[in-house]
Structures are given as C-alpha cells and as structure tokens.
C-alpha positions as CSV (number, residue, x, y, z in Angstrom):
1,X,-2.3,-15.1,-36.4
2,X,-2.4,-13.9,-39.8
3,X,-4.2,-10.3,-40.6
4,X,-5.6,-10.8,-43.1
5,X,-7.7,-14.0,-42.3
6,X,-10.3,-13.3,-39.5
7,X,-11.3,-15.1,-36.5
8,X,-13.9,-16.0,-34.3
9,X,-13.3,-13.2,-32.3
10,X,-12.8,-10.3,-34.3
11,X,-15.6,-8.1,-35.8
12,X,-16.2,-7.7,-39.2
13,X,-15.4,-3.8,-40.3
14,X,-18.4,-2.2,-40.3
15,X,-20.4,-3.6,-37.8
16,X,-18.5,-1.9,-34.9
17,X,-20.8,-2.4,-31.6
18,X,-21.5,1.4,-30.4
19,X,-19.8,0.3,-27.2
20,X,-16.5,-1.0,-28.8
21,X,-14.4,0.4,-31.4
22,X,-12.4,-1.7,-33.9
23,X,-8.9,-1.0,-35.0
24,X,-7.4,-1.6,-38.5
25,X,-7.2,-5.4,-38.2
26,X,-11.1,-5.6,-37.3
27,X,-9.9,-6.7,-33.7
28,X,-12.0,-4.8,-30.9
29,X,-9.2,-2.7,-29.1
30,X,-9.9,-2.8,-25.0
31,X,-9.1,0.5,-24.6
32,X,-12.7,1.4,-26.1
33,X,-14.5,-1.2,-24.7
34,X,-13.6,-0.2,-21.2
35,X,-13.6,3.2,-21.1
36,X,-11.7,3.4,-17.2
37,X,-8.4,1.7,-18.9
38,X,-7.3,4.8,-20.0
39,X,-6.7,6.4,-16.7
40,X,-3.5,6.1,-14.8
41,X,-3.3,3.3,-12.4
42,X,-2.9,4.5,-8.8
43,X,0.2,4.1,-7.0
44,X,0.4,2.2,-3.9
45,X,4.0,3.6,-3.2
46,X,4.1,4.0,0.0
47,X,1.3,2.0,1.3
48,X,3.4,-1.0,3.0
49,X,4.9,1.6,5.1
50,X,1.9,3.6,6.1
51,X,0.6,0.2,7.4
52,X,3.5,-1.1,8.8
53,X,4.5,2.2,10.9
54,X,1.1,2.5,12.1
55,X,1.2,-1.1,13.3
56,X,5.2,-0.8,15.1
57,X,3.5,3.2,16.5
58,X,0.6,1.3,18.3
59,X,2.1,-2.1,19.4
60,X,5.5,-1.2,20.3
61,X,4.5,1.0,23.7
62,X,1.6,-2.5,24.7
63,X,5.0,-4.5,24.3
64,X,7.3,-2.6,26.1
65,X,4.7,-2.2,29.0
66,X,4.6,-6.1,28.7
67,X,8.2,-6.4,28.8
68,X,8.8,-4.7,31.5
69,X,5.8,-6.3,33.4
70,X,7.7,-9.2,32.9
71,X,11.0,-8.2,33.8
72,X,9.8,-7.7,37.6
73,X,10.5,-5.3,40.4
74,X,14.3,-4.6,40.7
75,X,16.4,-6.3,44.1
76,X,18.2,-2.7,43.8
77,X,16.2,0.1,45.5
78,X,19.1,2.6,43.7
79,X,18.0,0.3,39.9
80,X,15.6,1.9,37.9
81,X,12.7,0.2,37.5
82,X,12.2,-2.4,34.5
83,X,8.7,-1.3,33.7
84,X,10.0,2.7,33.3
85,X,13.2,1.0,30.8
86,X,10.7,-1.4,28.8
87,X,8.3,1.2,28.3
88,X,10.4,4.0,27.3
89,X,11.9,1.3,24.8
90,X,8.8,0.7,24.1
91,X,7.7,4.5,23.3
92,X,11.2,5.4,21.1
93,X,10.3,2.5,19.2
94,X,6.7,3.9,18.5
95,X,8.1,7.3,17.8
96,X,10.2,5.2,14.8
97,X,6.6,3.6,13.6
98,X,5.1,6.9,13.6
99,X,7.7,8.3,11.7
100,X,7.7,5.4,9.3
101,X,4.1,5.8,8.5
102,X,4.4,9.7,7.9
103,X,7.3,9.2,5.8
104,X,4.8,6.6,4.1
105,X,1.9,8.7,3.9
106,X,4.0,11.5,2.2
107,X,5.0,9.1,-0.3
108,X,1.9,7.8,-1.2
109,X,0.7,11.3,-1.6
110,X,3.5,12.2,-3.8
111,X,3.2,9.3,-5.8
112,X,-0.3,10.0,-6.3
113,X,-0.6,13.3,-7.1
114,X,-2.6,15.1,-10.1
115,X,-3.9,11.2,-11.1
C-alpha cells in the first residue's frame, strides 16, 4: 500500500476519533483503540501440568483400588494381597501427580509474577 495515497480505512489527519489515535500515515494504530493491548499477556506456563497432576493425584489411587479389585483374593495365604499392591501403586502414582501439579503451580506463579 502506498503512504501516501489513503484508503478506505484510514482517517484523514485531523479528524482523529477521541477514542483512537492516528499515527503518522493517518492509519488508526490498535494500541489506542484498545486500551487493554498494552498489558502483558499472561502466561499459562505451567497450566498443562497443574491440570494434568491434579487429574494422575486423584484418579490414580480409584485405579489402583480397581486394579486390585480385579486382580482377586490371592491362592497364597503367605501372598500379599492384590488390593494392598494395586493400591499402594496406585497411591506412589498419586504422590507423582501431586507433585506434578505443585511443580506446575510454582511455574505458573513464577511465570506470572509482577504482570
């Protein structure tokens, strides 16, 4: 587009709406017509984790119990028992999701910090 020819969508200099402000080609800059593009975007660093660890923390101990629900009683009185194996699985697993989503949440604050 040429400068110095305007178009159909620039405002003539001059006749600057008190919303908008024009820049030196008579084109109305978006910057001054939205007034919240100047702040900083916020971060979602971290987020995906937050979620995801929160989800493994709570589901992974209801899956364990099912596994080991599942598995049966053992045909070894001297076996430990399926349920206590699954479900401990099940807990370490939802210690790692827990751990995920702090780790998460710490990013997420860091990222967004002083914006």
């Amino acid at each position: 587009m040429n400068e110095t020819t305007p178009s159909a969508s620039t405002t003539p200099p001059g006749s600057t709406p008190h919303s908008a402000a024009t820049n030196r080609t008579g084109q109305t800059t978006a910057a001054a017509a939205e007034p919240w593009t100047d702040r900083p975007a916020r971060s979602n660093h971290g987020l995906r984790a937050v979620v995801l660890g929160a989800v493994l923390a709570v589901l992974a101990p209801l899956f364990g119990f099912l596994g080991g629900t599942m598995a049966g009683a053992p045909t070894d009185t001297a076996a430990v028992d399926p349920i206590y194996l699954w479900l401990w699985a099940g807990l370490v697993l939802g210690g790692v999701g827990a751990v995920v989503a702090f780790v998460g949440g710490l990013r997420l604050l860091r990222a967004n910090r002083g914006r």
